[in-house]
C-alpha positions in Angstrom: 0.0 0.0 0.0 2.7 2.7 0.8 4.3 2.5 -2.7 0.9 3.4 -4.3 -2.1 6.2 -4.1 -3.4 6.9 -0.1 -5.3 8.7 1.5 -4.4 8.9 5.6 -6.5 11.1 7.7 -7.7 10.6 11.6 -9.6 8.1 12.7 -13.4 8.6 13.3 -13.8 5.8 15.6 -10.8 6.4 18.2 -8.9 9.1 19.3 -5.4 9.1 18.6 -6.0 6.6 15.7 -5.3 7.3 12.1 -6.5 5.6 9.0 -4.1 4.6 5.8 -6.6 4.1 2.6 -4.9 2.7 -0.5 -4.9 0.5 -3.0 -2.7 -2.8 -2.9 -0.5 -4.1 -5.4 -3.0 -6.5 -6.5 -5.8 -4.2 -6.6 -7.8 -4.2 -3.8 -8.8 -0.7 -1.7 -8.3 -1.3 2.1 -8.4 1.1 4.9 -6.1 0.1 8.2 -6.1 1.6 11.1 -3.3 2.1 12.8 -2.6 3.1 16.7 0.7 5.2 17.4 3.5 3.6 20.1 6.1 5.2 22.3 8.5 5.5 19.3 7.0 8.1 17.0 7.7 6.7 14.0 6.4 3.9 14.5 2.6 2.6 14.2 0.7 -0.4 15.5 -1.5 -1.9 13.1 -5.3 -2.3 14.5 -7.3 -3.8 11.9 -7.5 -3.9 8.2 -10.8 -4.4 6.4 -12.1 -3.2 2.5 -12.3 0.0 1.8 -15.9 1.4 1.9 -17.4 3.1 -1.5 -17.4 6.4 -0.1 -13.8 6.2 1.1 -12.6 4.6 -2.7 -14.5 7.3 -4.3 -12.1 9.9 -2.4 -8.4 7.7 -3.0 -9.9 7.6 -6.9 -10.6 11.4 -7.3 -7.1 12.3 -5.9 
């Protein structure tokens, strides 16, 4: 996902959280959430799950 089109913005479920949508190398449009840890570069992934149409319509008209 990081070498092709995303989209991160904050999460609306949980503070703190952030969401990474993009598109995989095979195709598919995911968003994963991802909580930050004590080192600051460094997130801990929640969950992943498929993109929903909204959020694919938003990576596609970037």
């Amino acid at each position: 996902m990081l070498s092709n089109r995303r989209l991160i913005r904050p999460n609306r479920r949980a503070a703190g959280r952030i969401s990474v949508i993009g598109a995989t190398d095979g195709g598919r449009i995911l968003e994963v959430a991802l909580d930050p840890t004590a080192d600051e570069v460094e997130w801990e992934v929640v969950t992943a799950l498929d993109a929903s149409e909204v959020d694919k319509r938003r990576l596609t008209a970037r």
